[in-house]
N, CA, C and O atoms as a GROMACS GRO file, in nm:
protein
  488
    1UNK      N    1   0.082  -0.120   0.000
    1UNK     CA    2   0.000   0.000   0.000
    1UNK      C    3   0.085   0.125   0.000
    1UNK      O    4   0.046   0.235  -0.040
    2UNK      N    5   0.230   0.094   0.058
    2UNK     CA    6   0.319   0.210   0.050
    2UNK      C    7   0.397   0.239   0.172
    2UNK      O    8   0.363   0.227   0.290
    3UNK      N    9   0.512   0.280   0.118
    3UNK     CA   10   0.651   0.262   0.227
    3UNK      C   11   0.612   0.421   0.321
    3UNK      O   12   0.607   0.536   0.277
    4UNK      N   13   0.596   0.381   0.426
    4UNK     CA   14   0.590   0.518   0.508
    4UNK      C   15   0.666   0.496   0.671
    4UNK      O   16   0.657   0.421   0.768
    5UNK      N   17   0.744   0.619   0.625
    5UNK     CA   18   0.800   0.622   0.759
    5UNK      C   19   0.766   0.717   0.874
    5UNK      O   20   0.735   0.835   0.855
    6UNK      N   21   0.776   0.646   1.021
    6UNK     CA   22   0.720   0.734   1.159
    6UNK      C   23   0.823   0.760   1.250
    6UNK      O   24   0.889   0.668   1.297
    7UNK      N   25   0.847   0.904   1.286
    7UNK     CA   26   0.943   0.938   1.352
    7UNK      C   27   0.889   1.021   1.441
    7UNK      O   28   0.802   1.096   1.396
    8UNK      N   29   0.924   1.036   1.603
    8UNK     CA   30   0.906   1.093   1.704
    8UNK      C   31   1.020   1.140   1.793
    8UNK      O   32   1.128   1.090   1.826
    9UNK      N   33   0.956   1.254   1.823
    9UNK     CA   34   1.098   1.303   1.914
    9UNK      C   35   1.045   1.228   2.048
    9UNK      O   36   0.944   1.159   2.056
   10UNK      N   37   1.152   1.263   2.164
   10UNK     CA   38   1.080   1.188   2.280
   10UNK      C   39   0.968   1.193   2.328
   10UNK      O   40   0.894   1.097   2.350
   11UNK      N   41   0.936   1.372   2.359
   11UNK     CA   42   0.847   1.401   2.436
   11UNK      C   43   0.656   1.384   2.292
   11UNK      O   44   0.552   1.444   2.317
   12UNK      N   45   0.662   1.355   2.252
   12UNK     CA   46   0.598   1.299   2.105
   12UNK      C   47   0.576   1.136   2.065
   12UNK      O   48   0.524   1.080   1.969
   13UNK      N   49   0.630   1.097   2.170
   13UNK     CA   50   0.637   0.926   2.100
   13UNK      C   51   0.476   0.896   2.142
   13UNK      O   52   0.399   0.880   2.047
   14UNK      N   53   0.434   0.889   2.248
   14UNK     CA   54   0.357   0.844   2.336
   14UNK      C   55   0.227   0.888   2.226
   14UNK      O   56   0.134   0.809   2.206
   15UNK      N   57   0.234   1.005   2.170
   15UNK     CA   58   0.099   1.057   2.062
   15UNK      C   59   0.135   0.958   1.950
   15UNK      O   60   0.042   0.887   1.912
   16UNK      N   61   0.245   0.943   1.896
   16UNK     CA   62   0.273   0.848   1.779
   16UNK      C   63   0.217   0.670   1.822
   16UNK      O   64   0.144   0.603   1.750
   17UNK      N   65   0.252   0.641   1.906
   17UNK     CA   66   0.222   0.575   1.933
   17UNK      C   67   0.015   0.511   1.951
   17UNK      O   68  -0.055   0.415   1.919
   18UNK      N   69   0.002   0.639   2.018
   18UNK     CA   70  -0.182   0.647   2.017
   18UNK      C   71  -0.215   0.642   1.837
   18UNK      O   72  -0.296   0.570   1.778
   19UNK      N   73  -0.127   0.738   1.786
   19UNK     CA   74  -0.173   0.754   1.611
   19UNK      C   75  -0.179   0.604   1.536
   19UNK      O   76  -0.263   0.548   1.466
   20UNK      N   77  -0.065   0.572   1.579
   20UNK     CA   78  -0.040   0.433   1.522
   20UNK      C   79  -0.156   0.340   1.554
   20UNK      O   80  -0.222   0.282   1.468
   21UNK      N   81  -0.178   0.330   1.684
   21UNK     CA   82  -0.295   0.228   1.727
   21UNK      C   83  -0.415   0.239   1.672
   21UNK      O   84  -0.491   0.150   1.633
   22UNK      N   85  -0.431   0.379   1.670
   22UNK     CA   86  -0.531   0.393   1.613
   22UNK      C   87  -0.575   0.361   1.436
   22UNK      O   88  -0.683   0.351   1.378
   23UNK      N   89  -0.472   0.355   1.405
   23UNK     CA   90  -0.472   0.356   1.276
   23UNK      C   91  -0.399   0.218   1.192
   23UNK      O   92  -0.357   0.201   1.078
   24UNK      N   93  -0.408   0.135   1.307
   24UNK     CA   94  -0.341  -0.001   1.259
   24UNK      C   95  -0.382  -0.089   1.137
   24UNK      O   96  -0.316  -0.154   1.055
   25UNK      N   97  -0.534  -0.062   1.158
   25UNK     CA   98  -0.537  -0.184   1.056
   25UNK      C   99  -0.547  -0.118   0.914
   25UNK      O  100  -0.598  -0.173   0.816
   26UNK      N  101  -0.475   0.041   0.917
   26UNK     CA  102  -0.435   0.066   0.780
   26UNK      C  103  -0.281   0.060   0.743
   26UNK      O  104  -0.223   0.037   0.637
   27UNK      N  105  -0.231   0.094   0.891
   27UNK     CA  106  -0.104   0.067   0.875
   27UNK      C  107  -0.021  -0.042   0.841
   27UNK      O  108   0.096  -0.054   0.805
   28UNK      N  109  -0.126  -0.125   0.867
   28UNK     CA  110  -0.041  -0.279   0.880
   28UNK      C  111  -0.039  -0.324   0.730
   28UNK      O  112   0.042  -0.409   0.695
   29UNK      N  113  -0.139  -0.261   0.629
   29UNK     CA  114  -0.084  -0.295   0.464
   29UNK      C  115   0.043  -0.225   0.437
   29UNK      O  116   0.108  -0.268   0.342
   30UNK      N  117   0.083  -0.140   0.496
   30UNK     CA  118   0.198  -0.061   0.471
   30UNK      C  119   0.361  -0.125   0.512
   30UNK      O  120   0.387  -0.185   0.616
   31UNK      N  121   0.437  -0.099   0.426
   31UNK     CA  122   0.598  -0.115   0.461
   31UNK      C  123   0.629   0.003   0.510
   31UNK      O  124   0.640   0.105   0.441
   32UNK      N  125   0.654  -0.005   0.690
   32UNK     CA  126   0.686   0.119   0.789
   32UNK      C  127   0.809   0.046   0.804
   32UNK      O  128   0.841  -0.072   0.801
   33UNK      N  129   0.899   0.217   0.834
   33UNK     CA  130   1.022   0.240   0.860
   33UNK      C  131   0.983   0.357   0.996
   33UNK      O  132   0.881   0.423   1.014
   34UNK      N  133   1.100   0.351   1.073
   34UNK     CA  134   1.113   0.439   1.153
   34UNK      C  135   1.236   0.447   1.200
   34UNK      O  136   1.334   0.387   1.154
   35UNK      N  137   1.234   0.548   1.325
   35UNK     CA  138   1.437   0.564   1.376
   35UNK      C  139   1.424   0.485   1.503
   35UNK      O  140   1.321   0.485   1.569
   36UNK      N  141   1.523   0.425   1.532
   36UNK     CA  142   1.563   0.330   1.640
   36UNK      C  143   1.426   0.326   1.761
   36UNK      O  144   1.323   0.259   1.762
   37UNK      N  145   1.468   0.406   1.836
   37UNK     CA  146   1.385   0.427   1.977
   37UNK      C  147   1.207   0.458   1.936
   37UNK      O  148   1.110   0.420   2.002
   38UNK      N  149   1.209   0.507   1.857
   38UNK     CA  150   1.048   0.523   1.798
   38UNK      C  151   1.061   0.351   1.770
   38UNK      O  152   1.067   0.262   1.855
   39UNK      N  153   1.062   0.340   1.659
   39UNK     CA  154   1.063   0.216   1.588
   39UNK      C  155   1.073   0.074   1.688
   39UNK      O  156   1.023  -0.031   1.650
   40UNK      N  157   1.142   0.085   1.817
   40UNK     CA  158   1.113  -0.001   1.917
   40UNK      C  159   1.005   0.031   1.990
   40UNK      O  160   0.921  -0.057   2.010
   41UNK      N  161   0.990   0.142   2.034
   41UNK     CA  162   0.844   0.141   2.089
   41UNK      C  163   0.729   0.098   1.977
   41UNK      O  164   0.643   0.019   2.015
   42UNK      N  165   0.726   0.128   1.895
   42UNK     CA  166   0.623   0.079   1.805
   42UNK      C  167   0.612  -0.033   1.796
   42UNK      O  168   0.497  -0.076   1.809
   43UNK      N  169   0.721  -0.131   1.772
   43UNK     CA  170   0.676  -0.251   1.800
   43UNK      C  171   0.668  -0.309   1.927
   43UNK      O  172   0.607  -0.416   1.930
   44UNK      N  173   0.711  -0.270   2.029
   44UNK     CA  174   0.647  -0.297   2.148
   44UNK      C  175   0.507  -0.303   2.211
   44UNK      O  176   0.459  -0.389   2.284
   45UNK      N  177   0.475  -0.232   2.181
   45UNK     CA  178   0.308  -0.122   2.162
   45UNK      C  179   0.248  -0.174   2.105
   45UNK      O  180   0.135  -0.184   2.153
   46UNK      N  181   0.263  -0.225   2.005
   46UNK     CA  182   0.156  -0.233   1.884
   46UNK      C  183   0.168  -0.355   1.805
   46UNK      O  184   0.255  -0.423   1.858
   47UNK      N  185   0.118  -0.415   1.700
   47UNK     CA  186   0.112  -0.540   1.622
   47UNK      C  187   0.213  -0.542   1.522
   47UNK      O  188   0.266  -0.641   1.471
   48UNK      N  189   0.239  -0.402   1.496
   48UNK     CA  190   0.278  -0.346   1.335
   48UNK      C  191   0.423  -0.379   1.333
   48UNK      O  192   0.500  -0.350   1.424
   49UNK      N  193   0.458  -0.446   1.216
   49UNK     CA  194   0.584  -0.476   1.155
   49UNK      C  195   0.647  -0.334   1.138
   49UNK      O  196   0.603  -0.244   1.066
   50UNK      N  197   0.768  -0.330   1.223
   50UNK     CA  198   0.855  -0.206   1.130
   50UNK      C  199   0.991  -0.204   1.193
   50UNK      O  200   1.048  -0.215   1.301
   51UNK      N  201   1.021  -0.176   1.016
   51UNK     CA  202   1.188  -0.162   1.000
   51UNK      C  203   1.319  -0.059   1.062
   51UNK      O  204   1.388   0.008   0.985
   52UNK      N  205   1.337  -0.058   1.183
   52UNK     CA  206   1.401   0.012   1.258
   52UNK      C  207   1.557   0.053   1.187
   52UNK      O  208   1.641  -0.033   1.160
   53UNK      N  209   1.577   0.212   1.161
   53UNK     CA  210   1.638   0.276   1.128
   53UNK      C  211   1.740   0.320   1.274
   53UNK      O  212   1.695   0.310   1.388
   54UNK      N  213   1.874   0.367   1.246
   54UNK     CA  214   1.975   0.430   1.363
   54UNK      C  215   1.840   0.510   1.462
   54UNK      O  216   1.726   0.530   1.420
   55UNK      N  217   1.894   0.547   1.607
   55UNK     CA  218   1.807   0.677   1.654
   55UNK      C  219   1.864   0.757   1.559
   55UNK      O  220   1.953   0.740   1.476
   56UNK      N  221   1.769   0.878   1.600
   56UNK     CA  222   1.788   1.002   1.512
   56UNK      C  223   1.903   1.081   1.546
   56UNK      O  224   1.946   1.154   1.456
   57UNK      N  225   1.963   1.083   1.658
   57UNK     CA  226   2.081   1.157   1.696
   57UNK      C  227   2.232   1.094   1.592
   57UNK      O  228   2.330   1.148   1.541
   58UNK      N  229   2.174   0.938   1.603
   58UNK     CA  230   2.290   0.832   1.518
   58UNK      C  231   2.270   0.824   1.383
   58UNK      O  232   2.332   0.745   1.312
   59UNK      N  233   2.168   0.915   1.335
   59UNK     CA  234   2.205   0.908   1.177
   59UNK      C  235   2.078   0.822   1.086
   59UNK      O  236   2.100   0.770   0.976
   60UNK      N  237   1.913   0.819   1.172
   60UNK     CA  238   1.834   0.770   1.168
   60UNK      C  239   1.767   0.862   1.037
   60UNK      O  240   1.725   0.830   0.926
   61UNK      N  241   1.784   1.022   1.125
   61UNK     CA  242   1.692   1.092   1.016
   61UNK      C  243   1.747   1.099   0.853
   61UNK      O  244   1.683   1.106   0.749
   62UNK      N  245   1.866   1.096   0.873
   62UNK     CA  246   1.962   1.096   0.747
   62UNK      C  247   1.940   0.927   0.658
   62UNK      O  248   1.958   0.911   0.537
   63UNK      N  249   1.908   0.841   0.737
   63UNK     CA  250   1.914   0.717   0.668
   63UNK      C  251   1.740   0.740   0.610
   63UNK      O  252   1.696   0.703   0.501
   64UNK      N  253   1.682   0.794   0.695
   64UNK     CA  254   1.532   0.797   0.575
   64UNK      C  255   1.554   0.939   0.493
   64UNK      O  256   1.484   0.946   0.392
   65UNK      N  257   1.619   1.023   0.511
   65UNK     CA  258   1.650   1.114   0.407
   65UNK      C  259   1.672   1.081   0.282
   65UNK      O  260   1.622   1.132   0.182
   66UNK      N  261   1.781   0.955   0.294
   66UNK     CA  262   1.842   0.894   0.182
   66UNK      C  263   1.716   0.802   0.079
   66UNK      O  264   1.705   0.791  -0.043
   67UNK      N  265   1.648   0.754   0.178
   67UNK     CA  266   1.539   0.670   0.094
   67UNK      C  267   1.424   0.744   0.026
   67UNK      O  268   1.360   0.709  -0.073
   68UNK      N  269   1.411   0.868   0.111
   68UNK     CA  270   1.338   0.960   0.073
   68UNK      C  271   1.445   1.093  -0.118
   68UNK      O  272   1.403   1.147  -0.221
   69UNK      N  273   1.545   1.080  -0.068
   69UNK     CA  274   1.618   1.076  -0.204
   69UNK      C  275   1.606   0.971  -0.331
   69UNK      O  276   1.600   0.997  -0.451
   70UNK      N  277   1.606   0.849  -0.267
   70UNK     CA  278   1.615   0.728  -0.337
   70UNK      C  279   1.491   0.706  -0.432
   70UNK      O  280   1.508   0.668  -0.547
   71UNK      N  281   1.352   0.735  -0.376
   71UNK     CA  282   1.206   0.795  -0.402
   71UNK      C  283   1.179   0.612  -0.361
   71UNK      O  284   1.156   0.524  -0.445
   72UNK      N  285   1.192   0.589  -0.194
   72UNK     CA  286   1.156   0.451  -0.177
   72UNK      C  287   1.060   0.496  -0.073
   72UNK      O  288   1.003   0.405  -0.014
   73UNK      N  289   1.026   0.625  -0.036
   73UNK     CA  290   0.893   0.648   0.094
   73UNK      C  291   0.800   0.752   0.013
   73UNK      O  292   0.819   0.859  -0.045
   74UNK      N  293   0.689   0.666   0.038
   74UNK     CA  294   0.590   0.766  -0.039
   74UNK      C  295   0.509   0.860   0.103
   74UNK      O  296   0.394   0.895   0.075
   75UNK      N  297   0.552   0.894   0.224
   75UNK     CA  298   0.540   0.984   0.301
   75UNK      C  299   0.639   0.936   0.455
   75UNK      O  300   0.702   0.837   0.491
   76UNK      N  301   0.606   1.082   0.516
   76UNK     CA  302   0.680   1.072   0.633
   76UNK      C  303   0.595   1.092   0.745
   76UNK      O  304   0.527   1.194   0.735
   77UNK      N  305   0.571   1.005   0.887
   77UNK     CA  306   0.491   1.119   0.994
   77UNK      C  307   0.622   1.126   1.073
   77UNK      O  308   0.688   1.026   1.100
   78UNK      N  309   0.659   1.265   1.111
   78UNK     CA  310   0.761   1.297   1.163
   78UNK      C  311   0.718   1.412   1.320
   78UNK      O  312   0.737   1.529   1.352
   79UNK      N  313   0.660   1.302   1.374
   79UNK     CA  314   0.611   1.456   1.568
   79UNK      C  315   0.750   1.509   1.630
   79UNK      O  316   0.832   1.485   1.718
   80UNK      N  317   0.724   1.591   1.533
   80UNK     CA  318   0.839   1.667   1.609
   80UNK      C  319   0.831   1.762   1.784
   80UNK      O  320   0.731   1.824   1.822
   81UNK      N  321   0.894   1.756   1.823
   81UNK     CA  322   0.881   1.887   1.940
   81UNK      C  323   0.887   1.983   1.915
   81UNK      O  324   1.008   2.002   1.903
   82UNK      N  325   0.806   2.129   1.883
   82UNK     CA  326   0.874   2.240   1.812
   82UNK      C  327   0.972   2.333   2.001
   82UNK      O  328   1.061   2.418   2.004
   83UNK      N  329   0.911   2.277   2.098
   83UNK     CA  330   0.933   2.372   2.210
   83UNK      C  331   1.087   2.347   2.272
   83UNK      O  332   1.134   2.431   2.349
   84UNK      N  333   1.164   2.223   2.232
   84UNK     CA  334   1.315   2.197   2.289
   84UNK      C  335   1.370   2.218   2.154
   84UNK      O  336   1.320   2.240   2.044
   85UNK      N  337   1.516   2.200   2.209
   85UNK     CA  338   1.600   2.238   2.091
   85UNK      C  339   1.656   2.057   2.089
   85UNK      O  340   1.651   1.977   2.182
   86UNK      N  341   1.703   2.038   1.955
   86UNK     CA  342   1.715   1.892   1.950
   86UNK      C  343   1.902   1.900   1.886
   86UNK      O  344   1.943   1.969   1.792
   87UNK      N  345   1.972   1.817   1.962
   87UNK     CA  346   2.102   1.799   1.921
   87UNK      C  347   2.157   1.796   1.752
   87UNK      O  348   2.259   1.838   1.698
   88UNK      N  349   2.014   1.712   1.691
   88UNK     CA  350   2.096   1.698   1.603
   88UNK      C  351   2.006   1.772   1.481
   88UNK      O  352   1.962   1.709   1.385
   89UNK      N  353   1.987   1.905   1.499
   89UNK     CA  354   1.884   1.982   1.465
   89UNK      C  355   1.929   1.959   1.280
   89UNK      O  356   1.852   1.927   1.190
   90UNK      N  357   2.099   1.992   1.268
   90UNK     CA  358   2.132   1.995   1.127
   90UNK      C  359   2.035   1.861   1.040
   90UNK      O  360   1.951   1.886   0.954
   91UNK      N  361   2.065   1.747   1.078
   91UNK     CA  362   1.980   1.635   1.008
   91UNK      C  363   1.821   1.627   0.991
   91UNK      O  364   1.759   1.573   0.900
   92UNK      N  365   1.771   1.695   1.106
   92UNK     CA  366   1.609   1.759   1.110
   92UNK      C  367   1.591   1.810   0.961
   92UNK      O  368   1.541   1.752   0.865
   93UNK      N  369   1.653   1.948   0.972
   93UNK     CA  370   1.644   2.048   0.856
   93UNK      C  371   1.694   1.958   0.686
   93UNK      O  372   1.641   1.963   0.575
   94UNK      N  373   1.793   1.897   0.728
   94UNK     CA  374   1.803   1.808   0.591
   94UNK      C  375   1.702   1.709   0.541
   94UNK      O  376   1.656   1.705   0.427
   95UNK      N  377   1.670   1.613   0.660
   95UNK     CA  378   1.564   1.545   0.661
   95UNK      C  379   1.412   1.614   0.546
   95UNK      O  380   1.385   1.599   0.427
   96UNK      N  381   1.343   1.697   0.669
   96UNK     CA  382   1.286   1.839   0.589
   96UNK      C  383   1.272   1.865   0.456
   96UNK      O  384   1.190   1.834   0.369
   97UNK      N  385   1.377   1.934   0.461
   97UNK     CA  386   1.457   1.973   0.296
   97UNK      C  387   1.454   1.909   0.185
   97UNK      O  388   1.451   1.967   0.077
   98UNK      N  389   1.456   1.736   0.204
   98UNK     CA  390   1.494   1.675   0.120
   98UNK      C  391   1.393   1.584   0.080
   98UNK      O  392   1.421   1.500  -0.006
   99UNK      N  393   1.230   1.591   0.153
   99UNK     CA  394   1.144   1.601   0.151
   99UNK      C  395   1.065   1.713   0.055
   99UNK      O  396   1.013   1.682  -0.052
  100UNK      N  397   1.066   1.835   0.106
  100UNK     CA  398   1.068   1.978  -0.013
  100UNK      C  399   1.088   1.920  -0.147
  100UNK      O  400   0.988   1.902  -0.216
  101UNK      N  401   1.238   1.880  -0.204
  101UNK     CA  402   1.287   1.863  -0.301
  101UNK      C  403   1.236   1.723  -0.394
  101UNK      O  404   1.263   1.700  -0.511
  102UNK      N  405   1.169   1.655  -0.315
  102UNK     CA  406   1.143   1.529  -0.365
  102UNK      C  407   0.985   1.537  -0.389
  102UNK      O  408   0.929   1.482  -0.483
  103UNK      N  409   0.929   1.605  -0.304
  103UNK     CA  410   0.761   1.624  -0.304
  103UNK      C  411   0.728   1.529  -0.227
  103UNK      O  412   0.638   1.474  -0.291
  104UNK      N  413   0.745   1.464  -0.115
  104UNK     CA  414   0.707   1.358  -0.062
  104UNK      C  415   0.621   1.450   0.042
  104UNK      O  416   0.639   1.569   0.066
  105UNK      N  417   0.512   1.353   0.104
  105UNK     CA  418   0.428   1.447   0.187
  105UNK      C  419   0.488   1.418   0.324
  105UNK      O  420   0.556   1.321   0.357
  106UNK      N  421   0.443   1.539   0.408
  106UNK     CA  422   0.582   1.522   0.533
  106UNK      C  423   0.453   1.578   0.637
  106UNK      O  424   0.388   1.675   0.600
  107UNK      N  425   0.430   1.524   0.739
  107UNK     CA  426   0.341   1.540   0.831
  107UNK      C  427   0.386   1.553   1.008
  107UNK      O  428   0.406   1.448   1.068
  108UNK      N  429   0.398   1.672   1.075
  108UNK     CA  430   0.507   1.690   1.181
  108UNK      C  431   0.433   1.754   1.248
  108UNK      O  432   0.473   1.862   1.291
  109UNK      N  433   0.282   1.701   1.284
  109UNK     CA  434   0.175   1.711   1.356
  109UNK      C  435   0.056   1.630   1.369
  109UNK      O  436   0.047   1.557   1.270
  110UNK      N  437  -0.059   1.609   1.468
  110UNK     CA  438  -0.137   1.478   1.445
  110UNK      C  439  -0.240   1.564   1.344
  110UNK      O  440  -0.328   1.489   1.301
  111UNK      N  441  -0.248   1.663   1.307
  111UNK     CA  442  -0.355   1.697   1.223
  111UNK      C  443  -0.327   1.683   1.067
  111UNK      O  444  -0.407   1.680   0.974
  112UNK      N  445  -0.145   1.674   1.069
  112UNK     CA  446  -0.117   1.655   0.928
  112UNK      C  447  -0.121   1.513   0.891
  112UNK      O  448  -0.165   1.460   0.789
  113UNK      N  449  -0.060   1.459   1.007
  113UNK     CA  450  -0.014   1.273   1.011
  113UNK      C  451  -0.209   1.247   0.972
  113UNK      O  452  -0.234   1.207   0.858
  114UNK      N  453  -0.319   1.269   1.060
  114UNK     CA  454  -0.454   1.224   1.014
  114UNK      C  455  -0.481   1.239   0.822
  114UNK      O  456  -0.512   1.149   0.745
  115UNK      N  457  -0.454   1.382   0.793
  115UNK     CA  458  -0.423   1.411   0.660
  115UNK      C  459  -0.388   1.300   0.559
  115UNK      O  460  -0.451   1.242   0.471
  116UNK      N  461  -0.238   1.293   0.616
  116UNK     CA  462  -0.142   1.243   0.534
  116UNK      C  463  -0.195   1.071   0.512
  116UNK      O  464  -0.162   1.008   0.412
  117UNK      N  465  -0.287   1.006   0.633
  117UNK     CA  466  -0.301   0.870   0.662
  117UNK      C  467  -0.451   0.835   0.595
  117UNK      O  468  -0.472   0.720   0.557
  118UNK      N  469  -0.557   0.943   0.582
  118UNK     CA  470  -0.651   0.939   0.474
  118UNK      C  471  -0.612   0.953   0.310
  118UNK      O  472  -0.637   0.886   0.209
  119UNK      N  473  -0.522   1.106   0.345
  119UNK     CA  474  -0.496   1.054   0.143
  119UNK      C  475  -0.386   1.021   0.095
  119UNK      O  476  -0.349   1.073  -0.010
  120UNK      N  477  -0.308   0.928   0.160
  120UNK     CA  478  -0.249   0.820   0.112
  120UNK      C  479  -0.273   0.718   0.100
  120UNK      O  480  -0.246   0.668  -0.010
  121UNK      N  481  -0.334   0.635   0.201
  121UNK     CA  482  -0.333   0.535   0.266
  121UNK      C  483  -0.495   0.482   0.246
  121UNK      O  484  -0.527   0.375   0.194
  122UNK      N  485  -0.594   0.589   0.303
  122UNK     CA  486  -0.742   0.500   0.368
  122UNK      C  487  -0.818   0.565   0.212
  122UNK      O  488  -0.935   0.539   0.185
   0.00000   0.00000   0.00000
């Protein structure tokens, strides 16, 4: 149904996580990717198969950047925190960016991720 990847900052997992549940039995036609520590809670949590990428500090956001270059994710849900500052902010903005450049749809809120999970997906 389509490669989509879910990324959460910390204080954000716990909503990704509710999104996901909620939205399993669309998710589960899907090939999900995510970054390390998301991507273990998700499968902890939940039923859903997914392919765990580095954390994001280790080079997680950059490894779906690349696939998102590659044109192998046909979207991203990415909950970001907008209120802390995040270490590895440079790979955020590339991440982002390289999204922009590709047209892939990029969702870094639950009102976009709902969006993004009807008109892609349902």
């Amino acid at each position: 149904m389509g490669r989509i990847a879910l990324i959460a900052h910390d204080e954000k997992k716990p909503a990704l996580i509710e999104f996901a549940t909620r939205h399993e039995s669309t998710l589960t036609d899907c090939d999900l990717v995510a970054t390390g520590t998301t991507g273990k809670r998700l499968q902890e949590e939940t039923d859903l198969e997914v392919e765990r990428k580095e954390s994001g500090p280790y080079g997680g956001d950059l490894m779906i950047g690349a696939e998102v270059a590659a044109d192998e994710l046909d979207g991203i849900v990415f909950l970001r925190d907008p209120l802390r500052a995040q270490p590895h902010e440079p790979d955020i903005s590339a991440l982002l960016r390289i999204c922009d450049v590709h047209d892939v749809a990029l969702a870094t809120n639950l009102a976009s991720a709902e969006l993004l999970v009807e008109g892609l997906l349902e």
